[in-house]
PyMOL CGO cylinders between C-alpha atoms (Angstrom):
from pymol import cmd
from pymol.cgo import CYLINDER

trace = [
    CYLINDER, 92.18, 107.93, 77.59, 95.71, 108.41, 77.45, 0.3, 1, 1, 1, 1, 1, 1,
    CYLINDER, 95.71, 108.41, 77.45, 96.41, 110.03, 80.45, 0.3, 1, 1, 1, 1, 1, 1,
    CYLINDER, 96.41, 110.03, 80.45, 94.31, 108.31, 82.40, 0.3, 1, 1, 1, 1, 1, 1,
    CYLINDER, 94.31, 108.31, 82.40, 96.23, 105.48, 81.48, 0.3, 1, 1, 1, 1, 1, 1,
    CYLINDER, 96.23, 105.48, 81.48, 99.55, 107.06, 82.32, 0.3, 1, 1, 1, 1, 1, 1,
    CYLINDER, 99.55, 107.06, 82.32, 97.51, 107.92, 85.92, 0.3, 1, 1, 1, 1, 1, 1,
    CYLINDER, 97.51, 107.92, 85.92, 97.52, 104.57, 86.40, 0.3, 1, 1, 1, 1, 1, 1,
    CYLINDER, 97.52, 104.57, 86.40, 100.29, 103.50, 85.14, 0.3, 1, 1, 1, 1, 1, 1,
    CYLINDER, 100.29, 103.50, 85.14, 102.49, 106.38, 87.30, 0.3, 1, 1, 1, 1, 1, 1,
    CYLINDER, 102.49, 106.38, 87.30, 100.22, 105.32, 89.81, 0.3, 1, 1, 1, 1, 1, 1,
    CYLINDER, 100.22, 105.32, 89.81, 101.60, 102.13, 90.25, 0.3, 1, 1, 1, 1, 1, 1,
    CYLINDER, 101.60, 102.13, 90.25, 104.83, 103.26, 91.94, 0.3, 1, 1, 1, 1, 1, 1,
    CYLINDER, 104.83, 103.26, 91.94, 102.89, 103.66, 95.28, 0.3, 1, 1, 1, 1, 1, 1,
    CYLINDER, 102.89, 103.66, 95.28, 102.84, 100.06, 95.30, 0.3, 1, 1, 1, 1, 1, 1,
    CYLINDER, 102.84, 100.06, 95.30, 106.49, 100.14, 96.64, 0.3, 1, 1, 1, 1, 1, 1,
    CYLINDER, 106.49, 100.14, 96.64, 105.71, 102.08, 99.85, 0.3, 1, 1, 1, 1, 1, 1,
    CYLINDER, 105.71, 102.08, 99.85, 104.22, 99.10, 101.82, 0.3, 1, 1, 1, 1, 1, 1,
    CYLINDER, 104.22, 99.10, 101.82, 107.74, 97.55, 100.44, 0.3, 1, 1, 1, 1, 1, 1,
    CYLINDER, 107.74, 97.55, 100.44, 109.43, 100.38, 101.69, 0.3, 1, 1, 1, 1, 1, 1,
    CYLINDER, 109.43, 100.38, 101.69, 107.86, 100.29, 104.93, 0.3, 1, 1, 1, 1, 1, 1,
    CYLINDER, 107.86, 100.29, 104.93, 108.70, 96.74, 105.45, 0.3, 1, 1, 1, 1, 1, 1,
    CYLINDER, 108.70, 96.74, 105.45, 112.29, 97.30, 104.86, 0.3, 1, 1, 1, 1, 1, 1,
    CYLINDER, 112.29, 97.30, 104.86, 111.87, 99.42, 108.33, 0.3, 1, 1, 1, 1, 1, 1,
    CYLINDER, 111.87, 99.42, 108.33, 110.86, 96.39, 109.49, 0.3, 1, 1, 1, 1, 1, 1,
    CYLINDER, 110.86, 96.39, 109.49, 114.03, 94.84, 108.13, 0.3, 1, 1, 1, 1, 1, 1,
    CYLINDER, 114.03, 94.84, 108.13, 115.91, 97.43, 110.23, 0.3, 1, 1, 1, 1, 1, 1,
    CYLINDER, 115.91, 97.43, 110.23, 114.52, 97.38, 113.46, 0.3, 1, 1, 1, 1, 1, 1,
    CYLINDER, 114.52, 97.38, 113.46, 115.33, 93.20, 113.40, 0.3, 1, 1, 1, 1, 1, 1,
    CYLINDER, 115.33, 93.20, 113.40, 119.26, 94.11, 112.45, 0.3, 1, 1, 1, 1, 1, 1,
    CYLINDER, 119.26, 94.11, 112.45, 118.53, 96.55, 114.97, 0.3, 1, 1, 1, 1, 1, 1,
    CYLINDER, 118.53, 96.55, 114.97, 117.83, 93.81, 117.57, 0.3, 1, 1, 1, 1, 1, 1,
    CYLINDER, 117.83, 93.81, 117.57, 120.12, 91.50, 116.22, 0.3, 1, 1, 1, 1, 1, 1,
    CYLINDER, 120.12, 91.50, 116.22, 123.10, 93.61, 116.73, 0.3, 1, 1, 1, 1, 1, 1,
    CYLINDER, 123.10, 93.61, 116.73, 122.44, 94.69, 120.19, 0.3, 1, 1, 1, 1, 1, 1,
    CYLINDER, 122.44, 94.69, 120.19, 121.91, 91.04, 121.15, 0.3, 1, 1, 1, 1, 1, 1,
    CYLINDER, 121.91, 91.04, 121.15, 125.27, 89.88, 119.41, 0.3, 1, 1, 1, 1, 1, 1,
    CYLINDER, 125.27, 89.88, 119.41, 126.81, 92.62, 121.11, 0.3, 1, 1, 1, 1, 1, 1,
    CYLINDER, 126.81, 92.62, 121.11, 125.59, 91.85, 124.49, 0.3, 1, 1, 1, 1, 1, 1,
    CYLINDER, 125.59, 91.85, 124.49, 126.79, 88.14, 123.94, 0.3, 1, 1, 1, 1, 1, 1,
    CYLINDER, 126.79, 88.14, 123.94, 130.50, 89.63, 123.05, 0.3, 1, 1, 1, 1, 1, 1,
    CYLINDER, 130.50, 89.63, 123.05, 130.46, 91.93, 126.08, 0.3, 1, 1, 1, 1, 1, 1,
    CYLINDER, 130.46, 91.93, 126.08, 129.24, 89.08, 128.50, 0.3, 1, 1, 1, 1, 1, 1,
    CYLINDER, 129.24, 89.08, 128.50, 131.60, 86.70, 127.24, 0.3, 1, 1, 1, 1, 1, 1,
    CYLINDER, 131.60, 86.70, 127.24, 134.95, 89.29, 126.83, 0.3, 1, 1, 1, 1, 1, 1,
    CYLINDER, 134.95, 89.29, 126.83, 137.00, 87.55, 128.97, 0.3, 1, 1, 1, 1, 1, 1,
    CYLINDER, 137.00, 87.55, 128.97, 136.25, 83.87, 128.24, 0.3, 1, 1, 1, 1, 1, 1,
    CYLINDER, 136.25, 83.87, 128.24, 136.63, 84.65, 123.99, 0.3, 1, 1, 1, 1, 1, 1,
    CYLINDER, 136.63, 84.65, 123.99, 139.77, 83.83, 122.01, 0.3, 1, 1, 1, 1, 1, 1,
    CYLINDER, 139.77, 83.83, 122.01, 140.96, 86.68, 119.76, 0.3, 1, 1, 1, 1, 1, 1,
    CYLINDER, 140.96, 86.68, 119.76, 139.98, 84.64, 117.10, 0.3, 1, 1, 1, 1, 1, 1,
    CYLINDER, 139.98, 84.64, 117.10, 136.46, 84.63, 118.42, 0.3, 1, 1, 1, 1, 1, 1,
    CYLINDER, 136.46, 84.63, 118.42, 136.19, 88.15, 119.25, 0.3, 1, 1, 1, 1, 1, 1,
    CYLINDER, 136.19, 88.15, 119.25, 137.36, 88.82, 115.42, 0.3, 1, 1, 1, 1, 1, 1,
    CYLINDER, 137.36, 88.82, 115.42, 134.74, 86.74, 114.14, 0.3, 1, 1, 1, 1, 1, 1,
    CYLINDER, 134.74, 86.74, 114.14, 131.91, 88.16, 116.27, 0.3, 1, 1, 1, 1, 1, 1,
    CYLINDER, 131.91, 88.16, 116.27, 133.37, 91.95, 115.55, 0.3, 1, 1, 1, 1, 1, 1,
    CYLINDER, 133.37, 91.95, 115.55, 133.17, 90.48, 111.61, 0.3, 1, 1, 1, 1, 1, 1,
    CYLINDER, 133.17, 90.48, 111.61, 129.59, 89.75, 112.71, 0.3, 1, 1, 1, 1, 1, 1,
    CYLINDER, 129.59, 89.75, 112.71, 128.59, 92.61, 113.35, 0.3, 1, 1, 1, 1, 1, 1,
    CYLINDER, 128.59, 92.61, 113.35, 130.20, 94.55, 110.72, 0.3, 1, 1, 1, 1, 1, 1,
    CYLINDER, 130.20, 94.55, 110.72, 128.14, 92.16, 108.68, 0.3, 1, 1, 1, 1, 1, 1,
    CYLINDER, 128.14, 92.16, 108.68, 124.76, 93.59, 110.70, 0.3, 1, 1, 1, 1, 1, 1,
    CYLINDER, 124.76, 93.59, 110.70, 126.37, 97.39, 109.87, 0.3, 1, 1, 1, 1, 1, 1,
    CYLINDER, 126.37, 97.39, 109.87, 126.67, 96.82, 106.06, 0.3, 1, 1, 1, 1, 1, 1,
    CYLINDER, 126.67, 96.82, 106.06, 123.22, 94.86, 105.55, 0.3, 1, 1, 1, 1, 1, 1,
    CYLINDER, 123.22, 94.86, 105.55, 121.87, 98.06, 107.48, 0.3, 1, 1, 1, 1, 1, 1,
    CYLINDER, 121.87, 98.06, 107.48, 123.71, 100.62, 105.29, 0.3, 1, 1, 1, 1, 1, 1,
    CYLINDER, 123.71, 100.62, 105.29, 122.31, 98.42, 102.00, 0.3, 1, 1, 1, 1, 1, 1,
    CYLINDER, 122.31, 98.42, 102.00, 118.76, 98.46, 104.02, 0.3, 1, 1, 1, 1, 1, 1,
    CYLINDER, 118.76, 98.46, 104.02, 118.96, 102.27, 104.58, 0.3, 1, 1, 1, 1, 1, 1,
    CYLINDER, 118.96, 102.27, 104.58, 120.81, 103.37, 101.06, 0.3, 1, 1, 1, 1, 1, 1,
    CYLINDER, 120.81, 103.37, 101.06, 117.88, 101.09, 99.20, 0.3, 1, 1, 1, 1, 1, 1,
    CYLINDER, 117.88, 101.09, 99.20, 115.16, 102.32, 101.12, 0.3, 1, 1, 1, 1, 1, 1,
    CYLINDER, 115.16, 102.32, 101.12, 115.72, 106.17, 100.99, 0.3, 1, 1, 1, 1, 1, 1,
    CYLINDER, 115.72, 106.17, 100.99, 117.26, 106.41, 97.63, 0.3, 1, 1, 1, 1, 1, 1,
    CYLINDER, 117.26, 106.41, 97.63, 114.14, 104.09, 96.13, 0.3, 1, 1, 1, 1, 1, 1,
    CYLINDER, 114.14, 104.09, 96.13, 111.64, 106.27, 98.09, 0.3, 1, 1, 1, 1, 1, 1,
    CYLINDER, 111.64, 106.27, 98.09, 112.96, 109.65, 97.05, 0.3, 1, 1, 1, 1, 1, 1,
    CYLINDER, 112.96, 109.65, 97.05, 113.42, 108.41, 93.19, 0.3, 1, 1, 1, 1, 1, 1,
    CYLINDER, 113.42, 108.41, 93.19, 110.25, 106.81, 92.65, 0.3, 1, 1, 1, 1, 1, 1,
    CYLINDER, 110.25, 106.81, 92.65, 107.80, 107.77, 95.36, 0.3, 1, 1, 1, 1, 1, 1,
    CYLINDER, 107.80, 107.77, 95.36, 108.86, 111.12, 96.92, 0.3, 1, 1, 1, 1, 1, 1,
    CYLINDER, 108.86, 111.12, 96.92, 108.30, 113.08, 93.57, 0.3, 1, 1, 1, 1, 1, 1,
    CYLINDER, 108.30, 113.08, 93.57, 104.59, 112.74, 93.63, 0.3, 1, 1, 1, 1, 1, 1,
    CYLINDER, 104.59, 112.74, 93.63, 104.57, 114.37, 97.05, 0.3, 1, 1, 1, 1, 1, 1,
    CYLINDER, 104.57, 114.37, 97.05, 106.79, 117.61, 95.08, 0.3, 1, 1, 1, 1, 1, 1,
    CYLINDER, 106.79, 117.61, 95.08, 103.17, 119.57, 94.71, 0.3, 1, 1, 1, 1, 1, 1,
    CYLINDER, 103.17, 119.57, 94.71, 102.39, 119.56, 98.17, 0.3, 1, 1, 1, 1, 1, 1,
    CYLINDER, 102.39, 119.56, 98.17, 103.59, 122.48, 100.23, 0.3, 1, 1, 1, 1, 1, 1,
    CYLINDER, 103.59, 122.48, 100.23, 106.57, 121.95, 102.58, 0.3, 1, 1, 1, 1, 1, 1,
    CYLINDER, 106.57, 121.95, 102.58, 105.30, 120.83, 106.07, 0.3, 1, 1, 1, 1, 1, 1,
    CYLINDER, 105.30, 120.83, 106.07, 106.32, 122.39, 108.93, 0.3, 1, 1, 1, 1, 1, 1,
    CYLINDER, 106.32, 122.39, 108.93, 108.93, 120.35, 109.97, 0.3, 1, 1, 1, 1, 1, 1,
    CYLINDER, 108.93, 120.35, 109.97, 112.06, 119.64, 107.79, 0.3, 1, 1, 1, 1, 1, 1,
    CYLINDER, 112.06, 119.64, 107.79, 113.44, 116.51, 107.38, 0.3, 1, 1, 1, 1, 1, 1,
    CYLINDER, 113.44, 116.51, 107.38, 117.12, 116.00, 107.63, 0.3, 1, 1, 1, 1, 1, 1,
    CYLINDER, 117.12, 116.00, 107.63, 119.29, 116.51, 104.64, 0.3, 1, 1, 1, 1, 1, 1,
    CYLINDER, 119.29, 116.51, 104.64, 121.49, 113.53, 103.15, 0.3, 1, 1, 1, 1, 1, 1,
    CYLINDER, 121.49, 113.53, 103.15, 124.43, 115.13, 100.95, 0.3, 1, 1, 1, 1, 1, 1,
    CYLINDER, 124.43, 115.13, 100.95, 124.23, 111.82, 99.03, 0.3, 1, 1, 1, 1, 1, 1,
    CYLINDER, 124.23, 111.82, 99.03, 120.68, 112.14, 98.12, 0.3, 1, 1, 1, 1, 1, 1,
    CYLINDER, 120.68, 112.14, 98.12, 121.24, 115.67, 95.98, 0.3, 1, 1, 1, 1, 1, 1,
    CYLINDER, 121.24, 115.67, 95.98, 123.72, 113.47, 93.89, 0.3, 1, 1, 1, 1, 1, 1,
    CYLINDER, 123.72, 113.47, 93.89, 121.19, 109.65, 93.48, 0.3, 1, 1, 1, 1, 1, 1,
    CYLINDER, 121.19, 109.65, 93.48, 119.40, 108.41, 90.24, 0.3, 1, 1, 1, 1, 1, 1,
    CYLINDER, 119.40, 108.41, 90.24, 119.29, 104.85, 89.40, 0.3, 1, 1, 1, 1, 1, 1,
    CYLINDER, 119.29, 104.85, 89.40, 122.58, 103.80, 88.21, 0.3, 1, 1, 1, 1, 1, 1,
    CYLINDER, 122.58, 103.80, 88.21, 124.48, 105.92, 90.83, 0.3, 1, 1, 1, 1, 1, 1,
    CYLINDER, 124.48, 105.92, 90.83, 122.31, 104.08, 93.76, 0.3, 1, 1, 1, 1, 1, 1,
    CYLINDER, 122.31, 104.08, 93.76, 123.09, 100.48, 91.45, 0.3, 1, 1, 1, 1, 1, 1,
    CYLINDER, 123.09, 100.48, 91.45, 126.41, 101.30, 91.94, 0.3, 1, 1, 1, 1, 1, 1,
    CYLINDER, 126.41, 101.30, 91.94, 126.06, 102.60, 95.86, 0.3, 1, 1, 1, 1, 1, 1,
    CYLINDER, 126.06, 102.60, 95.86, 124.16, 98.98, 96.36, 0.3, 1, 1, 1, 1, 1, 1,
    CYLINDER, 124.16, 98.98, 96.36, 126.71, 96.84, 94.27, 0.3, 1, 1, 1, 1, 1, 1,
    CYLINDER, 126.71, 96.84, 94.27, 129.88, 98.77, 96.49, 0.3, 1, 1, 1, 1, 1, 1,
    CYLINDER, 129.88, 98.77, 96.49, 127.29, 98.02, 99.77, 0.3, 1, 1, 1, 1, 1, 1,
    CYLINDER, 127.29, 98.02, 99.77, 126.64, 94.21, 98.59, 0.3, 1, 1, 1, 1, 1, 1,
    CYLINDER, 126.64, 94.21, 98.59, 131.01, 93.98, 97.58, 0.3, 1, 1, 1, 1, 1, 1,
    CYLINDER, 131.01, 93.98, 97.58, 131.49, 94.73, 101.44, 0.3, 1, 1, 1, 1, 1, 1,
    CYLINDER, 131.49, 94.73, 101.44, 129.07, 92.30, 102.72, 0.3, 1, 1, 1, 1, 1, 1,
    CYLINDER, 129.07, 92.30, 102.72, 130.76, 89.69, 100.60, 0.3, 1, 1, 1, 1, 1, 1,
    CYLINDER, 130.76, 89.69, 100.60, 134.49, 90.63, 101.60, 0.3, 1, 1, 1, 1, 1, 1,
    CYLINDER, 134.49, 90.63, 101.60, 133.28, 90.34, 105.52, 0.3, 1, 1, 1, 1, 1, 1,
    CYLINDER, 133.28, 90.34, 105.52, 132.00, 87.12, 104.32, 0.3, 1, 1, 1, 1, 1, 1,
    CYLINDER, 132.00, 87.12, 104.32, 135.12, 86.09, 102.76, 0.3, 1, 1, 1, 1, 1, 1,
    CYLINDER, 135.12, 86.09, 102.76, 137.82, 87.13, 105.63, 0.3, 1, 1, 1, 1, 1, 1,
    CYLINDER, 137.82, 87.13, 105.63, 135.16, 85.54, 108.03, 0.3, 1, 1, 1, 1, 1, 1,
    CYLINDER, 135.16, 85.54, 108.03, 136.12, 82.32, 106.28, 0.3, 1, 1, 1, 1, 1, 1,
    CYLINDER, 136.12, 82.32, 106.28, 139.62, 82.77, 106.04, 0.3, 1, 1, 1, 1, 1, 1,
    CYLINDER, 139.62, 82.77, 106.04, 139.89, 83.61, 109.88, 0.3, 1, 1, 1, 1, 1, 1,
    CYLINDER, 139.89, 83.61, 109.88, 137.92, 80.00, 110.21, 0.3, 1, 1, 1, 1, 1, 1,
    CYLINDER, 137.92, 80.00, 110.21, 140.05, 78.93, 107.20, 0.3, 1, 1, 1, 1, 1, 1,
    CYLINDER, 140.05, 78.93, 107.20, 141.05, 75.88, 109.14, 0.3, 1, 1, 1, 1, 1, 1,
    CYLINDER, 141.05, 75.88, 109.14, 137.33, 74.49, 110.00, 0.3, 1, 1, 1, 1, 1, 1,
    CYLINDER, 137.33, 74.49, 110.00, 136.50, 75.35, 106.54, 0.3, 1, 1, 1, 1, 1, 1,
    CYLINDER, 136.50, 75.35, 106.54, 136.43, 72.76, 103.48, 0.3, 1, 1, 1, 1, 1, 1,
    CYLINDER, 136.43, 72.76, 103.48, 138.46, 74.15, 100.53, 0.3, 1, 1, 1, 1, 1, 1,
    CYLINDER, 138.46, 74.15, 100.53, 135.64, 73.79, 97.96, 0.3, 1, 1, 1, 1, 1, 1,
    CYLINDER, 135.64, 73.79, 97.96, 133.63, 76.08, 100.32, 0.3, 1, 1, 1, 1, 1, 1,
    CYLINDER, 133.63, 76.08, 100.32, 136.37, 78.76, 100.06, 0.3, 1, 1, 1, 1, 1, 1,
    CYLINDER, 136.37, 78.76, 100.06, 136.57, 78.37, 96.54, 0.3, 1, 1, 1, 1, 1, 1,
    CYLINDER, 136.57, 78.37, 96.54, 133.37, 78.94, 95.90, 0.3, 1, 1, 1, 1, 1, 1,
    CYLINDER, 133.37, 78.94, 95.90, 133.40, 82.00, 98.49, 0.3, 1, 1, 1, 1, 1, 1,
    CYLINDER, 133.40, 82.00, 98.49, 136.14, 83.83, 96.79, 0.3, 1, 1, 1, 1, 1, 1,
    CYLINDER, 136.14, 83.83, 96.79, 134.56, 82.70, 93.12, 0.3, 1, 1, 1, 1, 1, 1,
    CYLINDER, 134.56, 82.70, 93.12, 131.49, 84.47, 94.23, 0.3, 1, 1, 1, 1, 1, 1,
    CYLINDER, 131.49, 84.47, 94.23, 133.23, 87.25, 95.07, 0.3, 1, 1, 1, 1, 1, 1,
    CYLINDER, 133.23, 87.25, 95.07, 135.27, 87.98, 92.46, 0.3, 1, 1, 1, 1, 1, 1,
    CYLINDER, 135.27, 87.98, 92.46, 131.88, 87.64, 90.30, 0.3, 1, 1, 1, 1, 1, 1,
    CYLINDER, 131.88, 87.64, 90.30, 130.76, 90.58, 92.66, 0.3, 1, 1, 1, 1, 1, 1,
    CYLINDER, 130.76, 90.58, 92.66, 134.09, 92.74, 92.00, 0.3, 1, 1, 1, 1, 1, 1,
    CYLINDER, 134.09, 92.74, 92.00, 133.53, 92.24, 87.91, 0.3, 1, 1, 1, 1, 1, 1,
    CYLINDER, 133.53, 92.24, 87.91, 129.83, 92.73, 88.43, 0.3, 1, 1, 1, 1, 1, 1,
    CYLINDER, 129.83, 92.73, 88.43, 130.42, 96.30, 90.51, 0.3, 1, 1, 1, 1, 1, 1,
    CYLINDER, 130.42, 96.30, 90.51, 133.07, 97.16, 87.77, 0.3, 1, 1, 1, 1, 1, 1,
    CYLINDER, 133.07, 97.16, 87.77, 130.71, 96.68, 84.86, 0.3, 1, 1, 1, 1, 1, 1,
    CYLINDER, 130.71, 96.68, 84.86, 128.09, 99.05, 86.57, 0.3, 1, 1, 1, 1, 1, 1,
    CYLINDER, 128.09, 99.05, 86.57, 130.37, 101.58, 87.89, 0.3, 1, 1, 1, 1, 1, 1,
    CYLINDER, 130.37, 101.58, 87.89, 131.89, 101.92, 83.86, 0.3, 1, 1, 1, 1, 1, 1,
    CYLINDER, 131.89, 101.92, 83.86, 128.19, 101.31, 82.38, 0.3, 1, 1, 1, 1, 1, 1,
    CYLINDER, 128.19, 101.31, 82.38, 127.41, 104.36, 85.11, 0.3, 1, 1, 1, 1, 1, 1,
    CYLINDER, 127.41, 104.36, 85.11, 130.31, 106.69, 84.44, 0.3, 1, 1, 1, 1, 1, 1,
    CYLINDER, 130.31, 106.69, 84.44, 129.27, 106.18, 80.46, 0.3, 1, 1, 1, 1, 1, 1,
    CYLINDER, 129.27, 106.18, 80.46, 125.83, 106.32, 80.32, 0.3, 1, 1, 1, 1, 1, 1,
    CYLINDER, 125.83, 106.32, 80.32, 126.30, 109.71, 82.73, 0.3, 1, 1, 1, 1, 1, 1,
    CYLINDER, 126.30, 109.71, 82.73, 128.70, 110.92, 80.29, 0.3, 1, 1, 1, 1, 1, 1,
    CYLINDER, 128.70, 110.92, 80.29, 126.56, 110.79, 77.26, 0.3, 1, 1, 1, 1, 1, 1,
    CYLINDER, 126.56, 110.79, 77.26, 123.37, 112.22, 79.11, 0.3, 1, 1, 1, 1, 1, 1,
    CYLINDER, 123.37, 112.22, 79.11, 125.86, 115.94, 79.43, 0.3, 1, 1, 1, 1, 1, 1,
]
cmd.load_cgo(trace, "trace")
């Protein structure tokens, strides 16, 4: 009874594929989002301040480091709680690439990976509103750099709870 229970239980973790799957999704609208930003910037070069241009490069940077948090989250989740169940089965013919990062990933080191990726996304954010610092309402940058700061403290605190916790474990 028992280990049927833990069957099921265990079980449960293929639940997150479909999840998984739709984070490709995700992707390929970045994906599409990017190249159409970029096309706008390209078609409009000439006519764009070099404020402008900085914003829409800060735009895109933004579309880079949402994909890198897409991509880290979706391989990283996969190969800790799906891919194991798949460890039986022989290898199939054809290889698929190697990450170096994924040799080194468990939980708190992809926490920390996804708190560094969601610090970056917030410090675009942030020099995005100080480039527009003059169409922007001081309260709104307040509460911009208050967020991120609660970001920076937050990605501390799981980077030390990380370092400790892997620490104790050797």
């Amino acid at each position: 009874m028992r280990t049927q229970l833990e069957k099921i239980v265990f079980g449960g973790r293929f639940l997150l594929l479909p999840m998984y799957l739709g984070l490709i999704l995700a992707l390929a609208v970045y994906t599409i989002r990017f190249t159409v930003q970029t096309g706008s910037m390209l078609m409009h070069a000439l006519t764009l301040t070099d404020t402008q241009i900085l914003v829409a490069v800060l735009h895109l940077l933004d579309i880079i480091m949402v994909s890198h948090l897409i991509v880290m989250i979706m391989i990283g989740g996969y190969v800790l709680f799906i891919r194991s169940a798949f460890d039986d089965e022989p290898p199939a013919t054809t290889k698929l690439p190697k990450l170096k990062w994924l040799g080194h990933i468990d939980p708190g080191a992809l926490k920390v990976k996804m708190s560094m990726s969601i610090l970056g996304v917030s410090s675009i954010h942030l020099l995005e509103a100080f480039v527009n610092a003059d169409n922007e309402p001081a309260d709104h940058l307040t509460k911009l750099i208050v967020v991120h700061i609660v970001f920076v403290v937050s990605t501390m605190a799981i980077a030390w709870v990380n370092r400790f916790a892997f620490h104790d474990e050797k």
